[in-house]
Legacy VTK file of the C-alpha trace (Angstrom):
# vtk DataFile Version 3.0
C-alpha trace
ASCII
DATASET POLYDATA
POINTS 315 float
0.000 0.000 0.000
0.825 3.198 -0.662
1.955 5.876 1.992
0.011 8.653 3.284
1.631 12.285 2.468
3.086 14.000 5.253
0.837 16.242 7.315
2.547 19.524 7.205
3.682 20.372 11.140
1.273 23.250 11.811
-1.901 21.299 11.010
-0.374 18.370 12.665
-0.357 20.602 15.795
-3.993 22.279 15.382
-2.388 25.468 13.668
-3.817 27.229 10.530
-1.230 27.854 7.487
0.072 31.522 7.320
-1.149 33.370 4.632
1.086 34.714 2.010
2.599 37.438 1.809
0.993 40.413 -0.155
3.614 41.504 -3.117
5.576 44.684 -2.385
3.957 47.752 -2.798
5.310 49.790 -5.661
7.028 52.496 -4.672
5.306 56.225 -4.986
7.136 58.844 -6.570
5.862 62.232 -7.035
7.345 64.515 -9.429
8.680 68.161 -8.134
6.401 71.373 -8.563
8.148 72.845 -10.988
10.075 76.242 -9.957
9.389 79.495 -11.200
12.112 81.117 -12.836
13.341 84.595 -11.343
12.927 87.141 -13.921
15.667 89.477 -13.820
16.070 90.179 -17.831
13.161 92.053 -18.669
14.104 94.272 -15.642
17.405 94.700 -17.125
16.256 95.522 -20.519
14.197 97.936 -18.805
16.805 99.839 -17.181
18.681 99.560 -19.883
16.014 101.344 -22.552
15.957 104.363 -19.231
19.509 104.649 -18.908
19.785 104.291 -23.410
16.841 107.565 -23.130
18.863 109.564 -20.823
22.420 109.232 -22.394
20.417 109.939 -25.732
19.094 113.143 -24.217
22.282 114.205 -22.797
24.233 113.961 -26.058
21.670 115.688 -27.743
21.792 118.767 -25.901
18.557 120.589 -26.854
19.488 124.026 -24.771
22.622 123.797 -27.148
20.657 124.563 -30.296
17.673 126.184 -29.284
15.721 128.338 -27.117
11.958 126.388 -26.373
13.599 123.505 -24.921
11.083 121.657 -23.196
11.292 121.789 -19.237
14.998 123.216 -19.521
14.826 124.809 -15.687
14.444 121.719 -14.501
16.760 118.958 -16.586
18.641 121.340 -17.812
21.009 119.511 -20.442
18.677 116.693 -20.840
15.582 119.213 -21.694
13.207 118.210 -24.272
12.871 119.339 -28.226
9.913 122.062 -28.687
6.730 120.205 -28.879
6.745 121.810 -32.605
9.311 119.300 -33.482
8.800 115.592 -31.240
5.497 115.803 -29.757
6.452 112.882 -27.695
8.796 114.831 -25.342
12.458 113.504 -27.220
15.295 114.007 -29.013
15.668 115.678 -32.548
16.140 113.179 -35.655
19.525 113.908 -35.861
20.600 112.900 -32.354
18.675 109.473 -33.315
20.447 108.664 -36.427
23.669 109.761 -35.040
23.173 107.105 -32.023
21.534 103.720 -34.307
18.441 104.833 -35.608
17.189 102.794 -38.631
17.748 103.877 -41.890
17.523 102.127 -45.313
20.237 103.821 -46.828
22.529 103.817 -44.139
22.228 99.978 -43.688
22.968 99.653 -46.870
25.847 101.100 -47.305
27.527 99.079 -44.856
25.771 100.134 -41.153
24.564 96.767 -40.342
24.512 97.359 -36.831
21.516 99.464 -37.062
19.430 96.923 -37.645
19.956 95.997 -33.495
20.762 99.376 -32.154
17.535 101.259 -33.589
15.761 98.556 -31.138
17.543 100.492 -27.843
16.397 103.629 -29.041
13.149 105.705 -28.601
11.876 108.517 -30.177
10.602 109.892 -26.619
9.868 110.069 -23.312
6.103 108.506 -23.915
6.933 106.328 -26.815
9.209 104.619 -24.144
6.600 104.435 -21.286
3.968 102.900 -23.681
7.147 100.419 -24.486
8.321 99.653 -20.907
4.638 99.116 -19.946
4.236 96.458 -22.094
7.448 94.854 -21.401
6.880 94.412 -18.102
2.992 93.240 -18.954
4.312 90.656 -21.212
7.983 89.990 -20.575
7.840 89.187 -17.023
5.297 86.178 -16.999
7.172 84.988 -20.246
10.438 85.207 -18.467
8.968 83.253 -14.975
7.891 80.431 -17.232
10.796 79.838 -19.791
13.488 81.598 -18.349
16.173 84.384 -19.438
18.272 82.644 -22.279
14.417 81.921 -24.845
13.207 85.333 -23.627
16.653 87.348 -24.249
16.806 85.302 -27.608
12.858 85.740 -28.450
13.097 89.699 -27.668
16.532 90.436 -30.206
15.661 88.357 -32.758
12.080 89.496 -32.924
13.408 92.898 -33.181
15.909 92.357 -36.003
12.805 90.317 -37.478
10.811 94.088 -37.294
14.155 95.797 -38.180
14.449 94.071 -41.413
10.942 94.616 -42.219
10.724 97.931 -41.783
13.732 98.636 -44.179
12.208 96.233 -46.864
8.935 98.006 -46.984
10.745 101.308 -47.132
10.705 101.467 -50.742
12.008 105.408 -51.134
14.307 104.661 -48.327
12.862 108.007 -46.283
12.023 106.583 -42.825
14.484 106.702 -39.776
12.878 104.293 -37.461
13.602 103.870 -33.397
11.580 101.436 -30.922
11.507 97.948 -29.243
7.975 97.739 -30.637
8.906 94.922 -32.897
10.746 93.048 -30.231
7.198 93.688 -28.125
4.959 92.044 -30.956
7.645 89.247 -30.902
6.700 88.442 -27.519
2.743 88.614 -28.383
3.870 86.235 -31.554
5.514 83.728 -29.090
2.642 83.738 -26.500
0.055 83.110 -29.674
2.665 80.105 -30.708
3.239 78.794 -27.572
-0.404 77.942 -26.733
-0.988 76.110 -30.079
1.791 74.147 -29.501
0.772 73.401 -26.045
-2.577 73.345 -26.672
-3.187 69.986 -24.887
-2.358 70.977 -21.581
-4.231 74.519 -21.450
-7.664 74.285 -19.621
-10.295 76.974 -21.338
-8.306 76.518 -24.354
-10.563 78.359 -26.442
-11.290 81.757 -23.783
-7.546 81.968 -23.979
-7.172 81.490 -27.605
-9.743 84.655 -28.545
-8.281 86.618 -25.559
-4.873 86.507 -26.496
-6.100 87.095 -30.460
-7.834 90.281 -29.078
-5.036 91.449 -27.653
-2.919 91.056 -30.556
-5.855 93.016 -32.839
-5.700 96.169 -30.220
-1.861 96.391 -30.271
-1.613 95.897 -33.607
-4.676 98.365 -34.696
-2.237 101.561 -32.539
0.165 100.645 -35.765
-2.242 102.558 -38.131
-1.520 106.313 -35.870
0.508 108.931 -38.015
4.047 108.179 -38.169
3.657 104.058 -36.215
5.785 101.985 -38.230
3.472 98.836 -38.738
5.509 97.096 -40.917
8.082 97.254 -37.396
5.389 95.439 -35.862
3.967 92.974 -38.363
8.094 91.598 -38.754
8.459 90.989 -35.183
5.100 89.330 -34.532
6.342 87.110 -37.166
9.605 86.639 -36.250
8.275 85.857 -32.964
5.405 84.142 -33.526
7.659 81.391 -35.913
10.409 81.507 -33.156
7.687 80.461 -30.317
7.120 77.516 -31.224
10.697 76.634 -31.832
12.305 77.882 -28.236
8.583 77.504 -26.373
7.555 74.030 -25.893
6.320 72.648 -22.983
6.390 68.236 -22.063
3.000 66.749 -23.278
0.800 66.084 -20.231
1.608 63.160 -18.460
5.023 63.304 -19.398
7.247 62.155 -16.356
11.454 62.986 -16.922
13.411 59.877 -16.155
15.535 61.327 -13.313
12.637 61.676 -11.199
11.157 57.870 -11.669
12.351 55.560 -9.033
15.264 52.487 -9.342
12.960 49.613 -10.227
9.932 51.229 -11.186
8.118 49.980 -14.202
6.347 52.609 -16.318
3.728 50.504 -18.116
2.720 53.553 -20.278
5.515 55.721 -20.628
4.619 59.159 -22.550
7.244 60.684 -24.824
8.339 64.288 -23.896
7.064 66.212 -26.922
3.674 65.312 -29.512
4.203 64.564 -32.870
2.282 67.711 -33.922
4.616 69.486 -31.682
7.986 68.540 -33.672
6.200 69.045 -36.857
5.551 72.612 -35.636
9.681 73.025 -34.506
11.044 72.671 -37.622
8.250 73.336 -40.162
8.496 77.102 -38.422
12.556 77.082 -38.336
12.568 76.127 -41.329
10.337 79.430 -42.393
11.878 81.431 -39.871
15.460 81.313 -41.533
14.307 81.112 -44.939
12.575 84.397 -44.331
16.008 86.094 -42.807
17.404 84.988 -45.289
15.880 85.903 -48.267
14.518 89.630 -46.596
18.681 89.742 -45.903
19.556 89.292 -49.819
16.915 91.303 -51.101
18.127 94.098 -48.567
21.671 94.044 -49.995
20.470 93.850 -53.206
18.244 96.391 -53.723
18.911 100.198 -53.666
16.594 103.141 -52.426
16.665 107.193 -53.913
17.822 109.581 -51.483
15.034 111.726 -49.568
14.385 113.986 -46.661
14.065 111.722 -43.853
10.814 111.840 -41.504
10.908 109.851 -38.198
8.881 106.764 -37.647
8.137 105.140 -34.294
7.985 101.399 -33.906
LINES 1 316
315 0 1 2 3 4 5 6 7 8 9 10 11 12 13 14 15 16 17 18 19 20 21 22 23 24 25 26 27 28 29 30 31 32 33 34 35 36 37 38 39 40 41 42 43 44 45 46 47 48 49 50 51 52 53 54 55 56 57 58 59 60 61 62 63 64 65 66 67 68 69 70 71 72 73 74 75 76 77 78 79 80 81 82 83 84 85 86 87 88 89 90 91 92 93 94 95 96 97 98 99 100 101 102 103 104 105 106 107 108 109 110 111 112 113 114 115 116 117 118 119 120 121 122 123 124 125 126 127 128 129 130 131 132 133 134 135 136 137 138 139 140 141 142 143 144 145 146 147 148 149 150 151 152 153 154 155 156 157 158 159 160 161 162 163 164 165 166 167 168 169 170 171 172 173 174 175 176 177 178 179 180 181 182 183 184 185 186 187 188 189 190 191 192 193 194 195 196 197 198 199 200 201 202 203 204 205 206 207 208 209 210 211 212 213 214 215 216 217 218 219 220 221 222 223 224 225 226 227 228 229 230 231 232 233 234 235 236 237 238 239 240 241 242 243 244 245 246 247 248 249 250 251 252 253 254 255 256 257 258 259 260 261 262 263 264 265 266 267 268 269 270 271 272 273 274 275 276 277 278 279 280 281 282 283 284 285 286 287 288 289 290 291 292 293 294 295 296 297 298 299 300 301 302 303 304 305 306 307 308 309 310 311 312 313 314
């Protein structure tokens, strides 16, 4: 006969079998809040366009050359042109051409440079209010969320994007422009880019859509006062806008970076960092973006413009 299995000790001796044991719990990660960045650019650009306004002032010296200086008992050197000649409480054109102001036929003949400096300049005291104003309105949440180096990038290139414009729709080469209004409507561009390319992880996509759109229609629209140089402004929005979504993109929603998962954790569905869509967008727009420099740079060189009597236009 055969023999009867062994009875396991503990039942032998009246006790229950243990249970088993539950599997280990997997381990909880959570990823960090991410940090604000501290915006100390646009505050610097700011200064900068004050301190640019008063050396401006002081070279040009208004008591030096005429008697209606604005305010002269109390600035003195830095007193304002008669209202007669820069209703916005300035220089005189000459002073601005003399420091970077942008002018076709200067750039062509070899002053490059202009192309940057005329974005450092204003034509006065209230053009560069208006200008700060929206700097800080715009700049500062831009530079919180993506930090210095894609705003400080964004803001120059945006305004050599309305630089260049200007001087190709100059035709009789008779504008001498000043302004960071193009490197302003860069920063609008960006903002419009940046939440199509991260559309997926906006709530109230479509409030913020037509919100941002109307803001973009009023700042534009101030382009069509006497002596605004919209064509400034359409080349940095542009510029910008193309640029956004090359410099702005933001992880796809549920995206988790690798450094903050766990040793032995096992993402079953692991999301890639970017969208398809959102690659498409990078280059298809970089693509544009330096095709346009490009081709606005060659026509510039190309082409020559009749010598005028300059006016003064303010981006």
């Amino acid at each position: 006969m055969g023999k009867r299995p062994p009875i396991p000790p503990d039942i032998e001796n009246g006790q229950r079998p243990l249970p088993p044991l539950p599997p280990p719990a997997r381990p909880q990660f959570r990823p960090p809040i991410p940090v604000p960045w501290v915006a100390w650019l646009v505050p610097l650009i700011l200064a900068a366009n004050f301190i640019t306004f008063a050396t401006t002032m002081y070279v040009n010296d208004c008591p030096a050359r005429s008697d209606e200086c604005l305010l002269f008992d109390y600035l003195g050197r830095l007193s304002f042109q008669p209202i007669k000649e820069n209703m916005l409480l300035g220089p005189s054109i000459p002073t601005l051409r003399k420091l970077g102001a942008l002018e076709r036929r200067l750039v062509e003949e070899g002053e490059k440079w202009r192309l940057i400096s005329c974005i450092w300049l204003h034509g006065g005291l209230l053009h560069l209010v208006a200008n700060m104003i929206s700097l800080l309105c715009i700049g500062m949440r831009l530079e919180q969320e993506f930090g210095f180096l894609r705003i400080g990038a964004l803001y120059v290139i945006s305004g050599l994007g309305g630089s260049l414009m200007s001087c190709l729709t100059d035709t009789r080469g008779e504008r001498v422009s000043v302004g960071a209004s193009g490197a302003l409507f860069g920063l609008l561009g960006a903002m419009l880019s940046e939440l199509i390319t991260n559309w997926t992880i906006y709530d109230n996509k479509c409030t913020a859509l037509m919100t941002l759109i109307l803001i973009i229609a009023l700042n534009l629209s101030v382009g069509f006062l006497p002596r605004a140089d919209n064509s400034a402004h359409c080349g940095g929005f542009l510029a910008g806008y193309f640029l956004g979504f090359v410099v702005l993109l933001r992880p796809q929603y549920g995206y988790v970076n690798p450094k903050y998962i766990p040793p032995g954790y096992d993402m079953k569905h692991k999301k890639p960092k970017h969208k398809c869509y959102q690659h498409v967008f990078r280059f298809t727009s970089l693509a544009i973006l330096l095709a346009g420099f490009i081709a606005g740079y060659t026509k510039l060189l190309r082409e020559h413009t009749v010598e005028t009597v300059p006016f003064r236009d303010f981006k």
